[in-house]
C-alpha positions as CSV (number, residue, x, y, z in Angstrom):
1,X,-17.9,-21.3,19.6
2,X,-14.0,-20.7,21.2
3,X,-12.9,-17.8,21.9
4,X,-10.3,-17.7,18.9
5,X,-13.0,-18.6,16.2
6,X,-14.8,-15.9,18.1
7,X,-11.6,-13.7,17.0
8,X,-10.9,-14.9,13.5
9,X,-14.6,-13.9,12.7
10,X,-13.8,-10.6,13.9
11,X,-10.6,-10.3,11.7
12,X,-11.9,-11.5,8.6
13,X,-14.7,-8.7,9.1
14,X,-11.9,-6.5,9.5
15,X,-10.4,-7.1,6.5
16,X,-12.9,-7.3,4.3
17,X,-13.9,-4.1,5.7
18,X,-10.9,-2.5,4.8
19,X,-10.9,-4.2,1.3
20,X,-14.3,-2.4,0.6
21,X,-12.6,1.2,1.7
22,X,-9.5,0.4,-0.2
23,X,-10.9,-0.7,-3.5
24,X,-13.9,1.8,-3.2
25,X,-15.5,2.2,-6.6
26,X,-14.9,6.0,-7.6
27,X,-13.0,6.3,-4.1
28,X,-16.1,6.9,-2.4
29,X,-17.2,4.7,0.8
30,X,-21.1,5.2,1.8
31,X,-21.0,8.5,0.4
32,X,-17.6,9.3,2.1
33,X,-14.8,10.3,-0.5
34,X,-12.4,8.0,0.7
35,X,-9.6,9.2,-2.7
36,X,-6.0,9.0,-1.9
37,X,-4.6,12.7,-0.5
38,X,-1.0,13.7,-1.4
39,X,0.7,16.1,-0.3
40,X,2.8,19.0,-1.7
41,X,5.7,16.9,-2.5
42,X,3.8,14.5,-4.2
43,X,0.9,16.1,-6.4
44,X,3.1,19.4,-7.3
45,X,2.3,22.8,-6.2
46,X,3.4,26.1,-4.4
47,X,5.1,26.7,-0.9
48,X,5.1,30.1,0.3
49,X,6.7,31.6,3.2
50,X,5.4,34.7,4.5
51,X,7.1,36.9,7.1
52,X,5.2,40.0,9.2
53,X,6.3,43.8,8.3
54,X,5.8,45.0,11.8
55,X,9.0,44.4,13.5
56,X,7.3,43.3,16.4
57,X,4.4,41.0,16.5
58,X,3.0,38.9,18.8
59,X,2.1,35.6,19.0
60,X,-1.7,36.1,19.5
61,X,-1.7,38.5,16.2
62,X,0.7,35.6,14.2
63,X,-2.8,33.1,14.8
64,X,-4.9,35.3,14.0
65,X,-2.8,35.5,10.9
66,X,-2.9,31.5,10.3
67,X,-6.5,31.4,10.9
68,X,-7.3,34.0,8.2
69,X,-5.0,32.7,5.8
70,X,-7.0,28.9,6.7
71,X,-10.3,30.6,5.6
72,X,-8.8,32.5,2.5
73,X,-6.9,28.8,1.3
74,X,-10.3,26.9,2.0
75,X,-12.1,29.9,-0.3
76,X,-9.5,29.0,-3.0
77,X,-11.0,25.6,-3.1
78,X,-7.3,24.3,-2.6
79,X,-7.4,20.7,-0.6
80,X,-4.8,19.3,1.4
81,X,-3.4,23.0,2.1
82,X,-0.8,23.1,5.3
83,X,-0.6,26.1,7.0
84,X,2.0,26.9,9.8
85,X,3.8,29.1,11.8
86,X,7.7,29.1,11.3
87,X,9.6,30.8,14.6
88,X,7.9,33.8,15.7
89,X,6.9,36.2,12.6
90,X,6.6,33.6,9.7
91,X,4.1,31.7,8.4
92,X,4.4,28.9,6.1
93,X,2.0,27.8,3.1
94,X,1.9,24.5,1.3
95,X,-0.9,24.6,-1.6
96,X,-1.3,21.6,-3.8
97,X,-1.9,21.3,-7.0
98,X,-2.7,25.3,-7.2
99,X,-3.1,25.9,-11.1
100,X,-2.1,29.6,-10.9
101,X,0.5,30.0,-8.4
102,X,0.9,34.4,-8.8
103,X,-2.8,34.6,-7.9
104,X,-2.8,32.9,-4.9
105,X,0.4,34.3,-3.4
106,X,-1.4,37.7,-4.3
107,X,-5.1,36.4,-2.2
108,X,-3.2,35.1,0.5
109,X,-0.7,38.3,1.2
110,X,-3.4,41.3,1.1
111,X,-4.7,42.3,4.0
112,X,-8.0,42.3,2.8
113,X,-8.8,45.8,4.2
114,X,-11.4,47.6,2.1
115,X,-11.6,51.7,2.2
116,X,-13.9,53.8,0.7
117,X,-11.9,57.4,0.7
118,X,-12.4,60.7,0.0
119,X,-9.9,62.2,-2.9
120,X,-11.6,65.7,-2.6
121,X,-13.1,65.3,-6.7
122,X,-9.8,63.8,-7.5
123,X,-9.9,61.2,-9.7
124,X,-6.8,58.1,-8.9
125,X,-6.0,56.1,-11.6
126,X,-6.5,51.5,-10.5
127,X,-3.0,50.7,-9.0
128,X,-2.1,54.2,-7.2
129,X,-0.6,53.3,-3.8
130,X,-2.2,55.9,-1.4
131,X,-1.9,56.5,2.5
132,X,-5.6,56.8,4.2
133,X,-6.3,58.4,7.4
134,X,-7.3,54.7,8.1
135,X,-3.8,53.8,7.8
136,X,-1.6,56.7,7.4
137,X,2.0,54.9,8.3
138,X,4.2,54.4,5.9
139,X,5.1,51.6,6.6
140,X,2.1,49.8,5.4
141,X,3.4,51.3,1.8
142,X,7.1,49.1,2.1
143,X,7.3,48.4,-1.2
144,X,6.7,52.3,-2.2
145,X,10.1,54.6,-1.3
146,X,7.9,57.8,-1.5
147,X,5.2,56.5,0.6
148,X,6.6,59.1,3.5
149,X,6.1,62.1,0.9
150,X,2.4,61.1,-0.5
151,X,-0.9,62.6,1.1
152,X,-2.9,61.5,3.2
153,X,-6.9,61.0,2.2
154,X,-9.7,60.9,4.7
155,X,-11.2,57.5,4.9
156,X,-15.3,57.6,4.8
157,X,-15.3,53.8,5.6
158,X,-13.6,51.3,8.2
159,X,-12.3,48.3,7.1
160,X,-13.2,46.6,10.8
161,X,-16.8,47.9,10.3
162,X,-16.8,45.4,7.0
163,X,-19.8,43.1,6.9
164,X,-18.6,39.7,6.0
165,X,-21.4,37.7,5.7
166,X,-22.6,40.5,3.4
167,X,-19.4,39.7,1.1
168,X,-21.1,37.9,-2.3
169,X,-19.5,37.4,-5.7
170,X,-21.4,37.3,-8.9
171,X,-19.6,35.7,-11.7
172,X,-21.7,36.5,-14.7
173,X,-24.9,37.4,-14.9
174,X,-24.5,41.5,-15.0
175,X,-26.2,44.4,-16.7
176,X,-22.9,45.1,-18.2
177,X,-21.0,42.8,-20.7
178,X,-17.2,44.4,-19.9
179,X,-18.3,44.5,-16.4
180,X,-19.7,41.4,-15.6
181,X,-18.2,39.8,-12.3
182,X,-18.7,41.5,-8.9
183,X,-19.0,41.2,-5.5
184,X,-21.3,43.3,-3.4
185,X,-20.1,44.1,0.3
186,X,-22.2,46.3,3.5
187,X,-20.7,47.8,6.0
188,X,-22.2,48.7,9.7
189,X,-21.9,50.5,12.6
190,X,-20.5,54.2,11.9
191,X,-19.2,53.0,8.5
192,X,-22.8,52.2,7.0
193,X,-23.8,55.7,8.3
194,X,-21.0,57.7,7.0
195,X,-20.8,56.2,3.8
196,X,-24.3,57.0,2.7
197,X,-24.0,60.5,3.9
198,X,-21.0,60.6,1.4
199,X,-22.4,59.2,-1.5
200,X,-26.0,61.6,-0.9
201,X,-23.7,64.8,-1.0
202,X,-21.4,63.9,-3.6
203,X,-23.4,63.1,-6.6
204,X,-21.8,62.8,-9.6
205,X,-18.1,63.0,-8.0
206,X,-15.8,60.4,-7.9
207,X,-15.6,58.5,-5.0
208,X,-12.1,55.7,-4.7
209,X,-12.4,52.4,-3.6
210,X,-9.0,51.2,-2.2
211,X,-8.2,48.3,-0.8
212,X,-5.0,47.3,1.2
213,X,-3.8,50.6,0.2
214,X,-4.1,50.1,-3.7
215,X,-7.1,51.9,-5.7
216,X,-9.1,49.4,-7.1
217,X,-11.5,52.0,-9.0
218,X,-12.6,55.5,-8.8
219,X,-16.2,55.6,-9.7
220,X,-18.1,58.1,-10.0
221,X,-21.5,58.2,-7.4
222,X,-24.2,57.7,-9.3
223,X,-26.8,57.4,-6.4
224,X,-26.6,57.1,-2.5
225,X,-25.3,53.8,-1.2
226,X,-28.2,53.4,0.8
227,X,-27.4,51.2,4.5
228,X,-23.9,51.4,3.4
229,X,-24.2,48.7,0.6
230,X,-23.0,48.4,-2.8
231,X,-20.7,46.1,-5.2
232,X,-17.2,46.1,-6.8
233,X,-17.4,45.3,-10.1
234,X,-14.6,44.0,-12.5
235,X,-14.1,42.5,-15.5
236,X,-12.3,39.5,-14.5
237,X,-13.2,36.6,-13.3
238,X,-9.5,36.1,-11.5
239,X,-9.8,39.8,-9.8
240,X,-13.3,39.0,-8.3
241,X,-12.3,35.9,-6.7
242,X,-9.4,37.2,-5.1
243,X,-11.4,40.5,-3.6
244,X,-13.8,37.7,-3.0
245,X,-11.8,35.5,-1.0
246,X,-9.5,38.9,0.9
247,X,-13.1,40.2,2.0
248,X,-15.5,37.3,2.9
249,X,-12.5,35.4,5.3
250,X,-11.4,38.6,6.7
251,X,-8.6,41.5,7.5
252,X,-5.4,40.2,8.2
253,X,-4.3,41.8,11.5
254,X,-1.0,42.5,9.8
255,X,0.8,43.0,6.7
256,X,2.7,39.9,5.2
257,X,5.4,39.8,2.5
258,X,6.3,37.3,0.6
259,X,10.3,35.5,1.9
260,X,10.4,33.3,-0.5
261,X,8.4,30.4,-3.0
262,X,9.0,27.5,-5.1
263,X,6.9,25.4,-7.0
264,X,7.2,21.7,-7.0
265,X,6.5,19.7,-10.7
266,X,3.5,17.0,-10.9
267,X,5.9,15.7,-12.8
268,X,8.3,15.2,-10.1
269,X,5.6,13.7,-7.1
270,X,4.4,11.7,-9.7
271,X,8.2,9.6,-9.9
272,X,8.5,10.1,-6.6
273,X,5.2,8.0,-5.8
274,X,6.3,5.7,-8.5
275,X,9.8,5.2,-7.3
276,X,8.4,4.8,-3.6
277,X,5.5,2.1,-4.7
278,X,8.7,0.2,-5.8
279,X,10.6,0.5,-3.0
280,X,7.3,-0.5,-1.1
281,X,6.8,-4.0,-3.2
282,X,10.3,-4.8,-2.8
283,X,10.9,-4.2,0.8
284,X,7.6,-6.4,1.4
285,X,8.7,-9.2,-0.9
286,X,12.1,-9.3,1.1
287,X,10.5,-9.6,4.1
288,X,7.8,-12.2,3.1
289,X,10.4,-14.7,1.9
290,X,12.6,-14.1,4.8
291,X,9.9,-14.4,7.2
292,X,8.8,-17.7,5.2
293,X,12.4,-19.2,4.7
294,X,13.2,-18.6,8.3
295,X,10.4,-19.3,10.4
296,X,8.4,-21.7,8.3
297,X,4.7,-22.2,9.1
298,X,5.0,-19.1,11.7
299,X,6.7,-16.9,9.2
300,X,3.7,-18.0,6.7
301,X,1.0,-16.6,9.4
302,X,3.1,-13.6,10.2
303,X,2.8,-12.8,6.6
304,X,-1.1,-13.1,6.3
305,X,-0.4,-11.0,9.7
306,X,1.5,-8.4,7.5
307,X,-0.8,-8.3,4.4
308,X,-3.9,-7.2,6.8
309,X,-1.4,-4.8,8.5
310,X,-0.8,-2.9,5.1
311,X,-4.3,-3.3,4.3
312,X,-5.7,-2.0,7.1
313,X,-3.6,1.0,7.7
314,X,-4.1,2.2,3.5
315,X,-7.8,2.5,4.7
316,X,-7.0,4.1,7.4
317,X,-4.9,6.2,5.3
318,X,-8.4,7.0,2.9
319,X,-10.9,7.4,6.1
320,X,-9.4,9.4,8.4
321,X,-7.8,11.2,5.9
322,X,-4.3,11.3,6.1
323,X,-2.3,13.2,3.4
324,X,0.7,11.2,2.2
325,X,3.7,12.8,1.5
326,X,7.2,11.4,0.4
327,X,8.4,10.9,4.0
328,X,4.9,9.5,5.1
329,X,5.4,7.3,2.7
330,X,8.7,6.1,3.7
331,X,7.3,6.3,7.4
332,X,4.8,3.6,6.2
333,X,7.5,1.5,4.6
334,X,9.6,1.5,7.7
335,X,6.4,0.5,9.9
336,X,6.5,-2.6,7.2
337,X,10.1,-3.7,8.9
338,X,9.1,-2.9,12.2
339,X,5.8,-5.0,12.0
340,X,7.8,-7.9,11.4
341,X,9.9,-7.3,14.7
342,X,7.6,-8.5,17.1
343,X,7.0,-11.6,15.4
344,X,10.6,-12.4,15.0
345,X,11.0,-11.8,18.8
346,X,7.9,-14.0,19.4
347,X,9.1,-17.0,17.1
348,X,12.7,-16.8,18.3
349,X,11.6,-17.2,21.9
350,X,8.8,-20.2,20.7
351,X,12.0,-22.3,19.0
352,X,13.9,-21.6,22.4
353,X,11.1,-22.7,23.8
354,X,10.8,-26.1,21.9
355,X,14.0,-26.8,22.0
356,X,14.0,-26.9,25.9
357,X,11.0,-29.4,25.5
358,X,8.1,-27.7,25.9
359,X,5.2,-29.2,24.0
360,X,3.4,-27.5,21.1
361,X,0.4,-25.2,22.6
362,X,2.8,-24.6,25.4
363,X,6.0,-23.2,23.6
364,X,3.4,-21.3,21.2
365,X,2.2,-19.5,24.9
366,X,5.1,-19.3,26.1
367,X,7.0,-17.0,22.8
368,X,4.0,-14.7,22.9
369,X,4.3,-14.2,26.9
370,X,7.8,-14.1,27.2
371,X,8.4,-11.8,24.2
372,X,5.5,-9.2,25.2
373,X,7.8,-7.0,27.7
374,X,10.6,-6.5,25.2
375,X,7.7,-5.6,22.4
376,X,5.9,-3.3,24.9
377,X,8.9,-1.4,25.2
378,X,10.2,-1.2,22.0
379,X,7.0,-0.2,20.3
380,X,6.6,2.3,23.7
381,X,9.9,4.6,22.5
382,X,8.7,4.1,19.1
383,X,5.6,5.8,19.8
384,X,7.2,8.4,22.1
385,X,9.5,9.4,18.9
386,X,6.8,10.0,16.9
387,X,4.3,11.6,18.8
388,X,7.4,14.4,19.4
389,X,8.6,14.9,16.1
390,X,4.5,14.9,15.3
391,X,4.1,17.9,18.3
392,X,7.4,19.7,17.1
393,X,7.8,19.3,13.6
394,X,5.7,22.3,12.9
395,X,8.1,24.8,15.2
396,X,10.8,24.4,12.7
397,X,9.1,24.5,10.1
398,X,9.3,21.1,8.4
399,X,5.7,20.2,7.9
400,X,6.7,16.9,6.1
401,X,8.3,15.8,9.6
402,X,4.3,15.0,10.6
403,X,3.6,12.9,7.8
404,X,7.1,10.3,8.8
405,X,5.5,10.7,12.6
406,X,1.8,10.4,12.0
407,X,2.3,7.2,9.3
408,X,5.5,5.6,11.7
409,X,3.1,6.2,15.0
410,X,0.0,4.5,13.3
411,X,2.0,1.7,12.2
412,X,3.3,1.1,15.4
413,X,-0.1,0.6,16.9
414,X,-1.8,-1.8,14.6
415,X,1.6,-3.5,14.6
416,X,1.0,-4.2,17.9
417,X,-3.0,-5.9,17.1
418,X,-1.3,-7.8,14.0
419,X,1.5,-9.0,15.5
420,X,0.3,-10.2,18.8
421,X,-3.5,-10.9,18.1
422,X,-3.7,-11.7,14.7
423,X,-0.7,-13.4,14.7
424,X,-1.9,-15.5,18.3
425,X,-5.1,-16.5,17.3
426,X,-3.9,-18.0,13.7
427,X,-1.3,-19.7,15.4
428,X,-3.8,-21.4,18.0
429,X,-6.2,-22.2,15.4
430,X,-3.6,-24.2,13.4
431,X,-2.1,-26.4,16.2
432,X,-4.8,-29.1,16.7
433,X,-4.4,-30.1,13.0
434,X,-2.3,-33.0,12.4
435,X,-0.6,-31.6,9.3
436,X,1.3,-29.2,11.6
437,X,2.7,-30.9,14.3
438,X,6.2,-31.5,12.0
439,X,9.0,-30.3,13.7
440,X,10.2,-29.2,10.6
441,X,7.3,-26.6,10.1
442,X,9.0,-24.5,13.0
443,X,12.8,-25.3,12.0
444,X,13.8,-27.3,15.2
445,X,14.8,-30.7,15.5
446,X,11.7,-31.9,17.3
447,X,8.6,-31.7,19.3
448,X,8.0,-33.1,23.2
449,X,5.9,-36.3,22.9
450,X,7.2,-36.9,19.0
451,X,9.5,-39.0,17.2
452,X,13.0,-38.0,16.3
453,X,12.4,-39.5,12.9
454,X,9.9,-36.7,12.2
455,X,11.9,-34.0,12.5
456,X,14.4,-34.5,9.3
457,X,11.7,-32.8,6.8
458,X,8.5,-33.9,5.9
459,X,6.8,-37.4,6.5
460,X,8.4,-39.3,3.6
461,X,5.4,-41.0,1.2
462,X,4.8,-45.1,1.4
């Protein structure tokens, strides 16, 4: 078996390969979801952009910050979330498809800092904004103008001393009907200690649980929180999660407010996707026929060369995953032009080549060698554009500059292995049959070693 039957084995593998990924029934590939993912733009959701209180933050604490907010997104169940830094104190959040928009703003901004305090018997009424000796500035109160005036109580518990992997939610299931969601928390270290020392000598006295700053409850000790355990309950669903999610990912290292938001409509990605799927068909058809118009038998390869292109990089698309968003999208639609690029430069050096009278297998050579530098180099700077608005897209803050890169950069490569392999072998497979030796095929006026009467058109019928 030659070498290029050897090859066109290998690429019909491939393509059926990427068939099976692309048409997966129920989008899943050997147990591997393998569904389309779109991004903000496209499936509708909410951006946030969150900027630190402190007036000087680091950039250490600012990661910290992104990885919290990571682990708080993922605990919201929201997929496809991008979350980024934006200059030096700002963080930006991109959450698809998020049903209620209020609630996760409010999960993502808390600190998540839980405080057990000591109001002396005084009862606090759910939503009092109070200054603890755990964090007595008042700055941590912005949004409160009298922060500076109100008192400070003495914290029994440290947030730090928090036990995460103790942090549990019960949705249903409780004792108590209005009360029927909660999530049970431990703390350690000193906190554990102190804490059941508290709730021993305080029997029957109320006993604030406050977290970032707000009281959540003021319930009164019923018994001692033995090993500095116990639960929150509430009678929401919605308010467990949240506490859920603030507790169980972790303390932000710093307070973050909320710049600015918008929501983007389903409604809007959806005509978006539509209006880009057209786009998409169109700019393919017009390249299919000029490719076949111009170039003849070539341009008819270079379009089975271009088929297996798009469908090999749409299951790449579904494996790796790669979220699509509009300008990926268009980034994919461009890499459709550009594929076609190299074959024009190697069929426009193969008719130069013909028409200096070269023979068949020779000319075919020939194009592909001679036009190699010029798509080397091209496709080179293509890639070096992509892979540095990939790297610096996020430092301005224009996420959606990573899905034009990522999709543009990925075309270019398996442009390259379409266009100059697929493309190759095809063309040497063809050439030994009779039926496309026709000068007319490859839109010169003849072939070295063939008669000038066969390069008119076809041979005529007798």
């Amino acid at each position: 078996m030659s070498r290029d039957a050897r090859s066109l084995i290998a690429i019909v593998a491939l393509l059926l390969l990427a068939l099976w990924i692309d048409v997966a029934p129920g989008d899943t590939w050997l147990g591997r979801d393998v569904s389309v993912r779109l991004g903000l733009d496209l499936q509708g959701g909410t951006q946030v952009l969150l900027r630190a209180e402190a007036a000087d933050v680091s950039a250490d604490v600012m990661q910290v910050a992104v990885g919290v907010l990571e682990r708080r997104v993922n605990g919201l169940g929201v997929a496809e979330s991008v979350i980024q830094l934006s200059g030096d104190d700002r963080v930006i959040v991109e959450l698809p498809g998020v049903s209620d928009p209020e609630q996760a703003i409010e999960t993502l901004r808390g600190t998540g800092r839980l405080e057990f305090i000591d109001t002396v018997g005084e009862y606090l009424a759910a939503g009092t904004v109070v200054r603890t000796s755990g964090t007595p500035d008042p700055a941590a109160l912005a949004d409160d103008p009298e922060a500076a005036t109100k008192p400070i109580y003495a914290s029994i518990t440290d947030g730090a001393d928090l036990d995460t992997g103790q942090v549990q939610p019960r949705f249903g299931g409780g004792q108590s009907i209005s009360n029927q969601y909660a999530v049970s928390f431990a703390f350690k270290d000193e906190s554990a200690r102190k804490l059941e020392q508290f709730t021993a000598a305080n029997i029957n006295r109320p006993m604030c649980i406050v977290l970032d700053n707000v009281v959540f409850s003021c319930p009164v000790v019923q018994a001692t929180l033995l090993g500095g355990s116990g639960e929150i309950t509430t009678s929401t669903r919605d308010d467990a999660e949240r506490i859920f999610n603030q507790l169980k990912y972790g303390a932000l290292p710093i307070a973050l407010q909320v710049e600015s938001s918008r929501t983007v409509s389903a409604t809007l990605g959806r005509e978006s996707v539509d209006d880009s799927l057209r786009a998409g068909i169109i700019g393919l058809s017009v390249v299919i026929v000029f490719m076949v118009l111009y170039y003849r038998l070539p341009g008819v390869l270079a379009v089975l060369a271009l088929l297996l292109y798009t469908a090999l990089s749409f299951a790449i698309y579904k494996l790796i995953p790669i979220t699509l968003t509009l300008p990926g999208i268009a980034g994919f639609i461009l890499s459709i032009g550009l594929a076609v690029d190299a074959n024009v430069l190697i069929f426009g050096r193969l008719k130069d080549e013909l028409r200096r009278g070269r023979g068949l297998r020779a000319a075919v050579e020939a194009g592909f060698h001679e036009a190699w530098p010029a798509i080397r180099d091209s496709s080179a700077a293509t890639l070096i554009t992509s892979i540095i608005l990939f790297m610096f897209g996020n430092s301005f803050g224009v996420s959606l500059i990573k899905g034009f890169a990522l999709t543009l950069g990925l075309g270019m490569l398996l442009n390259l292995f379409t266009a100059v392999v697929v493309t190759r072998t095809l063309l040497r497979l063809v050439l030994p049959l009779a039926a496309v030796q026709n000068p007319w095929l490859y839109d010169v006026d003849s072939i070295a070693g063939q008669r000038r009467a066969d390069t008119a058109g076809p041979p005529a019928r007798t």
